[in-house]
N, C-alpha and C positions, 0 to 999 in steps of 0.2 A: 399493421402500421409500422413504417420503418422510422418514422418519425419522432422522436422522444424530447425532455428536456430535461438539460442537465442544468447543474447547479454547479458555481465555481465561488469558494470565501476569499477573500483577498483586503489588502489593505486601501486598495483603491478601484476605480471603476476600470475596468476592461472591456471597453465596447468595438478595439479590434485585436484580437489577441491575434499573438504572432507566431508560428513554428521554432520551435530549438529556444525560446527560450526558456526562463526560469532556472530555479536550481541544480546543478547539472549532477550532484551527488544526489539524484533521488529515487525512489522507488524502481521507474523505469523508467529513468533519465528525465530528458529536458524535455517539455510540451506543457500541457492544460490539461488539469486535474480537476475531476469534476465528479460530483455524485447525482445521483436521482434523488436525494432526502434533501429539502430545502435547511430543514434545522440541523445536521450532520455538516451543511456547508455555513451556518450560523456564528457555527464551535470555529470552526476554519478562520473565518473572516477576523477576528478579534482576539485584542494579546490585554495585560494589563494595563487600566488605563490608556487603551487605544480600542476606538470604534472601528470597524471596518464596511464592506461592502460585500452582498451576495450577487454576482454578474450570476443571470439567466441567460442559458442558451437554448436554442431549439436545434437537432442536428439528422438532415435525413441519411440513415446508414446505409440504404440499398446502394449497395453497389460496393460500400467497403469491405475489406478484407480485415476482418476481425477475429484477435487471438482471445479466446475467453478460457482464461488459467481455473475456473470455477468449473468447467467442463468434464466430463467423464474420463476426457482425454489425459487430464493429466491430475498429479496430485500435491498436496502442500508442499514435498520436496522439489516440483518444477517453482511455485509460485516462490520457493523460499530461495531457490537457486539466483532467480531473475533476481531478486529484491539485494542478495546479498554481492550479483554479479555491478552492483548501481549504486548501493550505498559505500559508503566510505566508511569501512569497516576494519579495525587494526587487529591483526591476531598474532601473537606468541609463545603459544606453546604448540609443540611436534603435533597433537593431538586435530588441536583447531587446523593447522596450515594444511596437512596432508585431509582433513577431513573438507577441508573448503575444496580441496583440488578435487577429490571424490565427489563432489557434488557439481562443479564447473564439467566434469568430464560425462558424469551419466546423467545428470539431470538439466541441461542447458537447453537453456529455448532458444531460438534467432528471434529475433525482434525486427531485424530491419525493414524487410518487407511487408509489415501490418499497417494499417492506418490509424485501429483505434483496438485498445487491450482494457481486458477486465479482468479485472483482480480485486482482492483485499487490497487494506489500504492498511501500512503499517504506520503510526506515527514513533518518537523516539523512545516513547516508555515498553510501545510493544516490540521495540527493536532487540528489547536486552531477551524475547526471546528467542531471537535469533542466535543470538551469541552465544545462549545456554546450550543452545544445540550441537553448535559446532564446538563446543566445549565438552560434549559428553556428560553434562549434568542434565538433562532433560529426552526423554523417548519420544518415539515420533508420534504416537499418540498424545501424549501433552503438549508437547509444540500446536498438533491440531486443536488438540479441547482449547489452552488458551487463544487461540485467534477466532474461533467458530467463539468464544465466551466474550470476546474483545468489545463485539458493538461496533467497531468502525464500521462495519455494512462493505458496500462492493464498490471501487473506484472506476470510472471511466477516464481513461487517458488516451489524450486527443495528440496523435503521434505527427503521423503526414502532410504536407501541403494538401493532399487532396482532402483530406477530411479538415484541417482551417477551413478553406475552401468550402467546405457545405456548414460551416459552422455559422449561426444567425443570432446576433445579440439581439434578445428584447428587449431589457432595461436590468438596471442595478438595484437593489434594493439596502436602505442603510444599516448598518445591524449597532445596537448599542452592548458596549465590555459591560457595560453593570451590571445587565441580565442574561448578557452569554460566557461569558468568560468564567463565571460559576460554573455554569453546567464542560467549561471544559478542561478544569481542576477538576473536577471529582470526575470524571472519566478518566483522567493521568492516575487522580490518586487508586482507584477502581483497580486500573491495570497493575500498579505496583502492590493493591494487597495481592488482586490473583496471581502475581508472578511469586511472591513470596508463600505461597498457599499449595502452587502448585511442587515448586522448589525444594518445601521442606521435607519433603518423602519420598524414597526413589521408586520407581515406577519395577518391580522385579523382576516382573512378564512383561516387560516392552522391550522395545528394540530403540535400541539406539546407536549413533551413527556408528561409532565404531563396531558393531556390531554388521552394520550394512559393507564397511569397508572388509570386513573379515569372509562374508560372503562374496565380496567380488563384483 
C-alpha cells in the first residue's frame, strides 16, 4: 500500500496547504510537516492557553522520489548535517565554525530533487543537541542515544508541488491546550533533564567531532 495518512498540528485548519510555505528556518526548510502518530501532532497543534487544530491528510507515495535519512544509507551525522544546513544556528568559537564546515563538506545531502523526506524531527529543546556537538562537548554516540531517547518519532516532510499535488485533506480535528499542552511541557522538560544527564560526563571512548576532523 502506497497510500498512508499523515497528521499535521497547527494553529488553524489547513484544508489546501500550499508548497514553500511555513517557516523557512526549519528542519528541512519550507513545506508540511507531518507525522503518522495522531497524538505526537496533538503536542504540535497547541501553545499555552491556545487550542489548535490536527489537519489529516491521506497521501499516495507511488511514484515519489523519497529521501529517508532513517535508512541504511545514511547516519545521524547526514540527518544532523541537513537539520543544521536549515536551521538558524549561531556559532563562535574556531572549534564549532570549522566543525560545522566539516560536516557541510562530508556529510551533505541535496534536497532539491525529493518530493517527500523522512527524518527525525528535532524540536528547539532537542536542538541544544545539536549545538553540543558541534561544540565538542558531546560524541556521536550520545548525540545518537539522545535522539533515538527523544520520542519525537519520524517526521514526513511534504517538499514538492508534485507531492502537494497528491496530497488529500480529510478533515481537521480540534485539539484542546488544557489536556495537550501538558503532555508537551513534560516532553521539553524530558529533553532538558536527558540533555543535562547526558552532558554531565564525558563520553572517553567516543568520538567526537574533532576527533572525525583530525581523521580527515
Amino acid at each position: 500500500m502506497n497510500k498512508i495518512t499523515l497528521y499535521h498540528g497547527s494553529d488553524k485548519i489547513i484544508s489546501e496547504p500550499k508548497c514553500n510555505l511555513g517557516k523557512k528556518y526549519n528542519d528541512y526548510g519550507q513545506g508540511l510537516y507531518c507525522t503518522k502518530h495522531i497524538e505526537l501532532a496533538k503536542e504540535w497543534a497547541v501553545d499555552e492557553g491556545r487550542d489548535g487544530f490536527v489537519n489529516i491528510y491521506e497521501i499516495d507515495l507511488a511514484g515519489m522520489k523519497i529521501l529517508d535519512l532513517n535508512s541504511d544509507s545514511y547516519s545521524i551525522l547526514h540527518w544532523l548535517t541537513v537539520l543544521l544546513e536549515h536551521r538558524n544556528i549561531s556559532v563562535n568559537t574556531p572549534v564549532a565554525i570549522d566543525g560545522l564546515e566539516y560536516l557541510k563538506e562530508h556529510y551533505h545531502v541535496a534536497l532539491d530533487d525529493y518530493d517527500v523526506i523522512i527524518g527525525y524531527r528535532s524540536d528547539d529543546s532537542y536542538f541544544s543537541f545539536a549545538r553540543a556537538f558541534i561544540s565538542n562537548s558531546i560524541s556521536v554516540s550520545q548525540l545518537q542515544n539522545a535522539m533515538y531517547l527523544g520520542e519525537l518519532g519520524i517526521q514526513y516532510f511534504i517538499k514538492s508541488e508534485k507531492a502537494f499535488s497528491k496530497l488529500k485533506f480529510i478533515e481537521a480535528i480540534p485539539v484542546d491546550s488544557a489536556e495537550y499542552y501538558s503532555n508537551k511541557v513534560l516532553r521539553d522538560s524530558n529533553a532538558r533533564k536527558n540533555y543535562k544527564r547526558i552532558t554531565e560526563s564525558v563520553d572517553k571512548n567516543g568520538t567526537f567531532l574533532l576527533d572525525l576532523m583530525r581523521k580527515g
